[in-house]
Structure formats: structure tokens, C-alpha cells
N, C-alpha and C positions, 0 to 999 in steps of 0.2 A: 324649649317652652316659649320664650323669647320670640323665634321665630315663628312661630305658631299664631302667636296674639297680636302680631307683627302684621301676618298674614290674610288673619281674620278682619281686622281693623281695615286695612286697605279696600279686601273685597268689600265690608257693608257699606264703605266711601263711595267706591264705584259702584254699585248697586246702584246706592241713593243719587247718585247724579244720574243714570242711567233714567233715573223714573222720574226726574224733575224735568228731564230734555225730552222725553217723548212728545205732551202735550204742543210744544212746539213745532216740532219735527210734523208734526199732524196737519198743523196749523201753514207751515211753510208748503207741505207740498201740494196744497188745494190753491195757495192763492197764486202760482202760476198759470191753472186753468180758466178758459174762457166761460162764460156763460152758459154756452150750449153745453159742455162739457160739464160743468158740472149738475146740470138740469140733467145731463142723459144718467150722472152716476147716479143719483138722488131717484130717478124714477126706476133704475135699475133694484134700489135698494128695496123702495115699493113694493115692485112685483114679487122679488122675495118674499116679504112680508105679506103680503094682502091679498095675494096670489092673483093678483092685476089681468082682465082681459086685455088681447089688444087696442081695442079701443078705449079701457081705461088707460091703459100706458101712453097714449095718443093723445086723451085730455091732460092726463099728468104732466106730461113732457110739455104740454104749449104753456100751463100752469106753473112750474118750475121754472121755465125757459121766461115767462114772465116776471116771475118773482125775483130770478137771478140775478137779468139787467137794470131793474129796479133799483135792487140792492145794491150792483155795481156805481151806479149812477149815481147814488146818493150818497156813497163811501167819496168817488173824486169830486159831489160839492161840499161835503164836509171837511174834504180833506181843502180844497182849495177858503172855503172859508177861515179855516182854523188859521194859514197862511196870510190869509188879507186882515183877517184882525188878533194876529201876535198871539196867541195863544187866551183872548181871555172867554171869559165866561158865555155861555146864553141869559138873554136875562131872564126872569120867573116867565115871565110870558112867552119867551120864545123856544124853552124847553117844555111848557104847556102844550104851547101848538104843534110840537117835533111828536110829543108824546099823544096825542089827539089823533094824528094823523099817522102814527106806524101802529096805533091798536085798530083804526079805521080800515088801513092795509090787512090786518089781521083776521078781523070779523069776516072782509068781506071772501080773503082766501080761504077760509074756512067755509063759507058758504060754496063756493065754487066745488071745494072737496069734497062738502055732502052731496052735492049734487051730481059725481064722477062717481063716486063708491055709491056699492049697496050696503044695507044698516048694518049689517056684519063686519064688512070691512070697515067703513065707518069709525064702527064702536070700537074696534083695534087699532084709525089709528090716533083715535082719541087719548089711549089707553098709553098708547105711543108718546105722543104731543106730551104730555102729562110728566111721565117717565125722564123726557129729554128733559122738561122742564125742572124736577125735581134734582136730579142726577147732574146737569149741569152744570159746569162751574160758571158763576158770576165775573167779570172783570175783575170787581172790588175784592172777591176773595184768594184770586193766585193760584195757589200752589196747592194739592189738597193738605190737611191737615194729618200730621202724624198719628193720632189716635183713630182715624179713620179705616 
């Protein structure tokens, strides 16, 4: 009996590390990919979903391919910031302006996407956008929650 409870103990240990390291494991094997490379997964995942012509897949891909080196770009000045000034803060105004200008990125890729889909695909992948947003996890929150 001993060994039994012995047994069971260990497994739901390893379990639960198992499903604390996945999100990671996720996370590491996207950020060896380049730009284009990961613009090509993202549009592949698209056409799945949205059942993409070729020439959506064409606008998607330059759109992606866009958004990715952005993002890159702005990850190594953040990163070389954070470096020049020791770790401290933005001040109210300069996480204003950070924030101003990655919803201004936002708006305007979202226009770009209306203007690549028809209003069916669109409204899916609205419905999408939405979903990731809600289902997401935040930075500030980690790990998911047990009761979940």
C-alpha cells in the first residue's frame, strides 16, 4: 500500500512539472526562428484557418514578414535599453508613448487585414484575435492557475 501511494505521489509530481515546462519549451523553440520563418508559420496557420487564397497568403506573408522584423527590432532596442539604463523604469510618459504607438501598430495591422480577407474571413479572424486575447496568458500572471 506504501508503495502504491509512494507511486502515485511521484507520478502527479511529474505530471505537474511536465505541464509547468511546456509553456516554455513553446516559447524556446520559436525564438531561434528568423523573421521570415516565422511570418511563413503564422501565414501557414492562416490558411488553415481562413481557408486563405494564394494571393491572400501573399498579402499575409509580406504583412507578417512586416510585423515580425518590427517586433524583432524593437525587442534588441529594448533589450539594449534596459542595458544602458541598469534596469530602471520608463517614466509615466515614456511608457505613454511605448503604449500609444504599439496600439497605433495595431489599429493600423488590423486595417491592412481587413483589407486582405473577405468579411467572412475577417469576422473569423476577429473572432480569432479575440480568443488569443482572452485565453492568453499575461506576463504578470505565470503559470496557469490550479483551479483552472
Amino acid at each position: 500500500m506504501k508503495k502504491l501511494i509512494l507511486t502515485l505521489t511521484l507520478l502527479t509530481g511529474m505530471l505537474l512539472t511536465a505541464q509547468e515546462m511546456r509553456p516554455r519549451m513553446h516559447h524556446q523553440k520559436h525564438a531561434d526562428l528568423t523573421a521570415e520563418q516565422l511570418a511563413t508559420l503564422h501565414t501557414k496557420r492562416l490558411t488553415l484557418a481562413l481557408d486563405l487564397t494564394k494571393a491572400q497568403q501573399q498579402e499575409v506573408q509580406k504583412l507578417k514578414l512586416e510585423q515580425e522584423e518590427l517586433r524583432q527590432a524593437k525587442r534588441a532596442e529594448m533589450k539594449k535599453e534596459r542595458e544602458a539604463n541598469e534596469g530602471k523604469k520608463h517614466s509615466s510618459e515614456g511608457r505613454y508613448q511605448m503604449e500609444l504607438e504599439r496600439l497605433d501598430k495595431m489599429i493600423a495591422y488590423k486595417a491592412k487585414m481587413k483589407s486582405v480577407l473577405n468579411q467572412s474571413q475577417y469576422e473569423k479572424w476577429e473572432r480569432m484575435q479575440l480568443h488569443k486575447k482572452k485565453h492568453g496568458r499575461s506576463k504578470k500572471q505565470g503559470h496557469r492557475r490550479m483551479g483552472k
